[in-house]
C-alpha positions in Angstrom: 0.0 0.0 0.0 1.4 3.5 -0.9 2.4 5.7 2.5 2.0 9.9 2.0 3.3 10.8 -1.4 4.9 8.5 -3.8 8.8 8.7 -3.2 10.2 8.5 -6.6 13.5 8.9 -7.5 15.1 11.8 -7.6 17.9 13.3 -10.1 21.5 11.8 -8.5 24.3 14.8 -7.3 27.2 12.2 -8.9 30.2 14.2 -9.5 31.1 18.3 -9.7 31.2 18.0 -13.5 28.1 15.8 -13.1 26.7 18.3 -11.4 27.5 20.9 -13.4 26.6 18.8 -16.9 22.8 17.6 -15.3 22.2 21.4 -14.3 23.7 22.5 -17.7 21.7 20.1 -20.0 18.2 21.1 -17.3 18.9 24.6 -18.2 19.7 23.9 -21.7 16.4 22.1 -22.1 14.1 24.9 -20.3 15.6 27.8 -22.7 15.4 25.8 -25.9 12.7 23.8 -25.8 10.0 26.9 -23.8 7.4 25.7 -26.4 7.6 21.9 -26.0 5.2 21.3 -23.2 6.5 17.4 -22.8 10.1 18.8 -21.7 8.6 21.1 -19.2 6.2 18.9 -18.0 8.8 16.6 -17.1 11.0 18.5 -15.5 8.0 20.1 -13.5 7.4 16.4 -12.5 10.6 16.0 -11.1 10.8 18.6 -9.3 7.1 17.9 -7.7 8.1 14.9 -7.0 11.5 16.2 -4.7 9.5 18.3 -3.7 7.1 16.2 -1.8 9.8 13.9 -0.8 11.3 16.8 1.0 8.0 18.3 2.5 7.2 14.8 3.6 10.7 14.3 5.8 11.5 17.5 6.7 8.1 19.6 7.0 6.8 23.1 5.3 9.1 25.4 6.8 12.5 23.4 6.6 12.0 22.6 2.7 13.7 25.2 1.4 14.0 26.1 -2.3 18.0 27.1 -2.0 17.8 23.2 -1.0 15.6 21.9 -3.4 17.3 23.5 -6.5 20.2 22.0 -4.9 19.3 18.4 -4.2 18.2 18.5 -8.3 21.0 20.4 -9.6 19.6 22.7 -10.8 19.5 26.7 -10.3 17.1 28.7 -8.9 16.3 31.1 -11.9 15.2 27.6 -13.2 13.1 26.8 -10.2 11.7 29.5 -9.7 10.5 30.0 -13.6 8.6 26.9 -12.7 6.9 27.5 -9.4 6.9 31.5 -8.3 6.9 30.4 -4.8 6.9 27.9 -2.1 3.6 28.0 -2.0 3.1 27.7 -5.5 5.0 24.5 -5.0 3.6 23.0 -2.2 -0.1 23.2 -3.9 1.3 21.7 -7.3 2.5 18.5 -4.8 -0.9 18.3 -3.1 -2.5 18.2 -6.5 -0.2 15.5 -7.7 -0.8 13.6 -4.4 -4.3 14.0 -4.8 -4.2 12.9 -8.5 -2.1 10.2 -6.9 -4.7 8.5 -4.6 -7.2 8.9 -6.7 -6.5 6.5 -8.8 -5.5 4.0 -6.6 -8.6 4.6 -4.2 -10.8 3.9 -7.5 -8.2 0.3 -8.0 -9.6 -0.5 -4.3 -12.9 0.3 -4.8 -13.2 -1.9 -7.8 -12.2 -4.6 -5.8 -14.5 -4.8 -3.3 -18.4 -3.5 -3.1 -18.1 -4.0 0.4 -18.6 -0.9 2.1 -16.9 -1.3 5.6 -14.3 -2.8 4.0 -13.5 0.3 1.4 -13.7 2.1 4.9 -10.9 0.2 6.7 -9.0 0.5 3.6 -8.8 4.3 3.6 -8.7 4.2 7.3 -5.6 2.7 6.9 -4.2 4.6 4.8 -4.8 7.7 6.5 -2.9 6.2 9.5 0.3 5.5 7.5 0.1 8.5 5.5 -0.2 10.7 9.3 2.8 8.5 10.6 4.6 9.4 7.5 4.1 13.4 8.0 6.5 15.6 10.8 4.2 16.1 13.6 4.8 20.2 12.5 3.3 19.6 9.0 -0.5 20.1 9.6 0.1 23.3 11.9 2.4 24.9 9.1 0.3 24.1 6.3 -2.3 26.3 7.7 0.1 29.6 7.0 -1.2 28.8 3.4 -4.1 30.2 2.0 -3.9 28.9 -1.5 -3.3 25.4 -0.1 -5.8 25.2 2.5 -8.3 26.4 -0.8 -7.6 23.4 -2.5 -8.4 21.0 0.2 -11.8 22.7 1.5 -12.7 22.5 -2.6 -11.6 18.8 -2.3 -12.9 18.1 1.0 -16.2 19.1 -0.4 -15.9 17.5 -3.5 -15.4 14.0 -1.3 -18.1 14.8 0.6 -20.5 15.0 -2.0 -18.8 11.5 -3.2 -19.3 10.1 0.1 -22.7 10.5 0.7 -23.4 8.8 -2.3 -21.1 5.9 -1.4 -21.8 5.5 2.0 -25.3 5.5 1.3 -24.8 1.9 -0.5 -23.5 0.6 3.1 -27.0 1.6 4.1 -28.3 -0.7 1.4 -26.1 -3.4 2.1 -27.3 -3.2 5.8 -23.8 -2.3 7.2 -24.8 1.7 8.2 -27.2 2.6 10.4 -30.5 3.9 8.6 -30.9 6.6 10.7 -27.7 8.4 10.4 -27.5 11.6 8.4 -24.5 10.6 6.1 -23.2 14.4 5.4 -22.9 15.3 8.8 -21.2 12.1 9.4 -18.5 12.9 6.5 -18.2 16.3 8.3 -17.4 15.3 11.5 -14.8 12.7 10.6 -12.4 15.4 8.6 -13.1 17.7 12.0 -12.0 15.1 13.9 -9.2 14.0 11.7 -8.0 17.9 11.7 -8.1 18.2 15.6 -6.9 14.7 16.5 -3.4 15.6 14.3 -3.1 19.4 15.1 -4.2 19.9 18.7 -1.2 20.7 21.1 -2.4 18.2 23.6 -2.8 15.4 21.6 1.2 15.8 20.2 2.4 13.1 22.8 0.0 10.1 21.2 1.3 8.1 17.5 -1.5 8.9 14.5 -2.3 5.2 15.2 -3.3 5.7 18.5 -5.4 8.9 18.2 -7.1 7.0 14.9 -7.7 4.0 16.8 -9.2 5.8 20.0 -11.4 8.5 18.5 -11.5 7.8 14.4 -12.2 3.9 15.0 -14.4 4.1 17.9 -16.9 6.4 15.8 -17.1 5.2 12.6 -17.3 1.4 14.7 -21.2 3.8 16.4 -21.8 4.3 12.7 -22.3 0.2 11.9 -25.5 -1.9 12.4 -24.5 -4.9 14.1 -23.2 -6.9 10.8 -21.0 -3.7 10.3 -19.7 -3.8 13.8 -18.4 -7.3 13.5 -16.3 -6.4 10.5 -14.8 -4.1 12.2 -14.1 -5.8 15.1 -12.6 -8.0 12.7 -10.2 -5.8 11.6 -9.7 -4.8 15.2 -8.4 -8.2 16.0 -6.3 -9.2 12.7 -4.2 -5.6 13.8 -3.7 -7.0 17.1 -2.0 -9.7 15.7 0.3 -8.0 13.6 
């Protein structure tokens, strides 16, 4: 299962002259070829990808671009004609990430019309994914507008997803009739959002915090059959 964003590799440092020849032939390739839109792209897509790594490892504030250009060889005229700012940056690698997982979310999805157990899959993967992240990254991410645009829009895009799907675990007699699916939805990415960024909570692992508020909530969500799915799950993790 894919953790946080994909960690691809990442153009090699090698040798001075390497160093120099990569960063010459990059720059060489974004003055010659401005209207080829493959070159660009892929040199965008490296850089995205470093990018991420970097935010990933080392948080918001300690990915720097002076690094970044470095770690690629590559100047930072030439970074900086691709993204005008960190920012810029940062919202290009949530985008990819998004892009990312949506595609493999759709691979899960397609193999299994169980909805409890689409659940667990994502619940899962939010765990890993919050293990993966500096415990600074959340709080720092708010100091972006831009950014924290793009995830309300895609938090609400989701939402509107969700209800839909979850409303099939209804059908299959998994959910609770009686529960309003929306406000459901909301309440999970509230607590997901105060679980990971409260102060008080900074001395418990993402696992823990998942396990004692997420799990336990979404477990009041089931009808009985749901329940024992869960508590399935519950005991095949204890195990591991």
């Amino acid at each position: 299962m894919a953790r946080g964003w994909p960690r691809l590799p990442v153009l090699a440092e090698g040798t001075a002259a390497g160093r120099r020849a990569q960063r010459a032939f990059t720059e060489e390739n974004m003055a010659t070829n401005e209207d080829n839109g493959t070159a660009r792209s892929e040199v965008k897509r490296r850089v995205i990808e470093a990018a991420a790594h970097a935010f990933q490892t080392k948080g918001i504030k300690d990915m720097t671009m002076d690094e970044l250009a470095r770690s690629l060889t590559m100047s930072k005229r030439t970074l900086y004609q691709l993204f005008a700012d960190k920012e810029e940056l940062l919202l290009e690698c949530m985008a990819y990430h998004a892009e990312h997982e949506r595609s493999q979310m759709a691979q899960a999805l397609a193999d299994t019309d169980n909805v409890i157990n689409f659940i667990l899959y994502v619940f899962e993967r939010r765990m890993r994914e919050a293990e993966d992240l500096p415990p600074q990254f959340l709080p720092e991410l708010k100091k972006y507008p831009r950014v924290l645009r793009f995830l309300r829009e895609r938090h609400d895009a989701q939402v509107e997803q969700g209800v839909a799907f979850l409303q099939r675990g209804k059908e299959q007699g998994l959910l609770r009739p009686e529960i309003d699916l929306r406000i459901v939805l909301e309440a999970i990415g509230a607590l997901i959002e105060f679980s990971l960024s409260d102060a008080m909570l900074s001395a418990y692992t993402p696992a823990r915090l998942s396990m004692n508020t997420l799990f336990v909530y979404l477990r009041g969500c089931t009808t009985p059959a749901g329940a024992r799915l869960m508590d399935d799950y519950l005991a095949a993790r204890a195990t591991r």
